[in-house]
N, C-alpha and C positions, 0 to 999 in steps of 0.2 A: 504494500500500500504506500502511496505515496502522498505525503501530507503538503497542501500547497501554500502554506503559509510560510512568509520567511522564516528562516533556521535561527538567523542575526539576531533579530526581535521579535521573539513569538508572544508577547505581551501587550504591541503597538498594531495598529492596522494605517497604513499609510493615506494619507489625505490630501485631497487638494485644494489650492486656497481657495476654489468659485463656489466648493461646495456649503449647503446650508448649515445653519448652527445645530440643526439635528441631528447633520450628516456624523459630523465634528463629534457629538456625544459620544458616537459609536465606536468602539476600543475594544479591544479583544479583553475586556472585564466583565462578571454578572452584574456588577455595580453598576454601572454604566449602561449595559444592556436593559436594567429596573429601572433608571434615571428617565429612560426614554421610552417604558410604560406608562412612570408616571406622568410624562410632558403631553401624553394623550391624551389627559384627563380634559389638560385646558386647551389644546388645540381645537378637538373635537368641537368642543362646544362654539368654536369663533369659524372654523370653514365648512363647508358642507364636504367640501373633497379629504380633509382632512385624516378621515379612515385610510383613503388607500393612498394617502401621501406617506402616511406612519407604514402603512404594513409593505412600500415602498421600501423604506427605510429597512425593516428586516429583512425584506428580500435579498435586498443589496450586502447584507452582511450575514448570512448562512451561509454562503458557502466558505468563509473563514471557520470553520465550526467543522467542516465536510474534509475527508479523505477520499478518493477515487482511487482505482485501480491504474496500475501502473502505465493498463494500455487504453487507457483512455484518456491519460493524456501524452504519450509518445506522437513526437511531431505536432502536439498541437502549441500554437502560438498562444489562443485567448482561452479561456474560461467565460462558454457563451450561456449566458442567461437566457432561457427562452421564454417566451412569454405566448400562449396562444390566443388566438385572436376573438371578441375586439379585449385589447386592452385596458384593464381598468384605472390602469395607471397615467394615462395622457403623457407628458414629458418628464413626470422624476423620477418615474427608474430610470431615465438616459443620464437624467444629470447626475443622480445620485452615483451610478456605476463607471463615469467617465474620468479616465485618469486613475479608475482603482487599478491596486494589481496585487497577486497572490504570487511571490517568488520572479519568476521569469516571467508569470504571462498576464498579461491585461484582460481583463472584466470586459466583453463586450454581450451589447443587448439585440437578441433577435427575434423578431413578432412570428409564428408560424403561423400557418393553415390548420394543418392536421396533422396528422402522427405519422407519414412519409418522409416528415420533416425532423424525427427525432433523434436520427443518428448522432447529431453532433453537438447534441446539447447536453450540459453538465449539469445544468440545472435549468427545471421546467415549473410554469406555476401557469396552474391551470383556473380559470376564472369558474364563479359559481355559475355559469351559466354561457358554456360554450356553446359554438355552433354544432359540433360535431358530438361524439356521445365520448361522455367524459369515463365511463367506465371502459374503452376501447382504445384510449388515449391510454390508462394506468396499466389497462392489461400490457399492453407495448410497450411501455415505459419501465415496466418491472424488470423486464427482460433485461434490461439496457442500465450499464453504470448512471443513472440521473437521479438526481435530488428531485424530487417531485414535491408542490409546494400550492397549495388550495385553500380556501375557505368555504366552502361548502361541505354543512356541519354532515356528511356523507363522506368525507372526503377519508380517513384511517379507513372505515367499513369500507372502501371500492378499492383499497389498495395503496394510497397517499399515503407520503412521510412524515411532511409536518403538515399540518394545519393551523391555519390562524384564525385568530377571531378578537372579536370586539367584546369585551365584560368589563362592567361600569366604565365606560369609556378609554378604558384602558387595550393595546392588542396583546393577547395572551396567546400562547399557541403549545399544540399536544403533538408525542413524537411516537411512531412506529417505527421501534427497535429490527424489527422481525425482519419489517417493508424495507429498510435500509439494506439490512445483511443480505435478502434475494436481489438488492439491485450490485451488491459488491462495496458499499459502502461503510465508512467506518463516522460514526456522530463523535464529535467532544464530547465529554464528560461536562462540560461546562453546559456545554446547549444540554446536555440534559437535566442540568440541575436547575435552568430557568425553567425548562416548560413542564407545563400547569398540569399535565399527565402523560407517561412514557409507558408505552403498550410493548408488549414481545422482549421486554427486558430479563435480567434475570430477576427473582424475587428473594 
């Protein structure tokens, strides 16, 4: 397994100066990562976008959390975020993930169609209300080294690895230990000590 976080500072997630002050919170800390549950309390309440500007936000930093298989990322340049279509996100997962990078490879973000399109994605976040059938997307996707990443409260039961969600205004999200190790993936211990409940772990 190969961990794609720098080896030099595995404590820091590197940032760039255009991005937001939410973006900035986000550090390879649980501190930090509760910091900016709590800053959803009062977001929330001031934009209406403001759910999927936050859960933006973690999209953008799960996969510092993630291990992939060795050959899933031989020869590849980025760590492609996918996103299927339409987008709930409008522009901040672009701006939030631009200029990221995880070791040698830069973060970049790509909208698919359908699940033809999942080869080459490291990580996929599937909207509550795709075009396509979302349980044919996870079956595919299981198969394949991907972070798979939903909020549609179905999403662990079809197969999903994390899921996120909104509780008192805060995003909180539950982890499929099980769902991970069939796609060849390895979770920090850290993501799992944030989220709200971890399934297929050991007990």
């Amino acid at each position: 397994m190969i961990n794609t976080a720098t080896s030099r500072n595995p404590t820091a997630i590197p940032s760039a100066p255009r991005l937001s002050t939410v973006t900035r919170l986000l550090v390879f800390t649980p501190a930090l990562l509760m910091l900016l549950s709590l800053h959803a309390t009062r977001a929330s309440a001031q934009q209406p976008d403001a759910e999927y500007a936050l859960k933006a936000a973690f999209l953008s930093k799960f996969p510092y959390f993630a291990e992939w298989p060795e050959a899933a990322l031989v020869n590849r340049h980025t760590i492609d975020v996918c996103v299927l279509k339409p987008s709930p996100f409008g522009a901040t997962l672009q701006e939030l993930i631009a200029g990221e990078r995880l070791g040698e490879r830069t973060l970049a973000l790509r909208l698919i169609e359908d699940d033809d399109a999942l080869t080459d994605c490291h990580v996929l976040f599937i909207p509550s209300r795709p075009r396509v059938s979302r349980k044919r997307l996870l079956a595919r996707a299981s198969a394949l080294p991907i972070l798979t990443v939903g909020d549609d409260g179905a999403f662990l039961d079809e197969g999903g690895i994390l899921k996120l969600q909104m509780i008192d205004g805060r995003v909180r999200f539950d982890v499929d230990v099980a769902a991970a190790s069939r796609a060849g993936l390895r979770l920090s211990s850290q993501l799992l000590q944030l989220a709200m409940q971890v399934r297929g772990g050991p007990h």
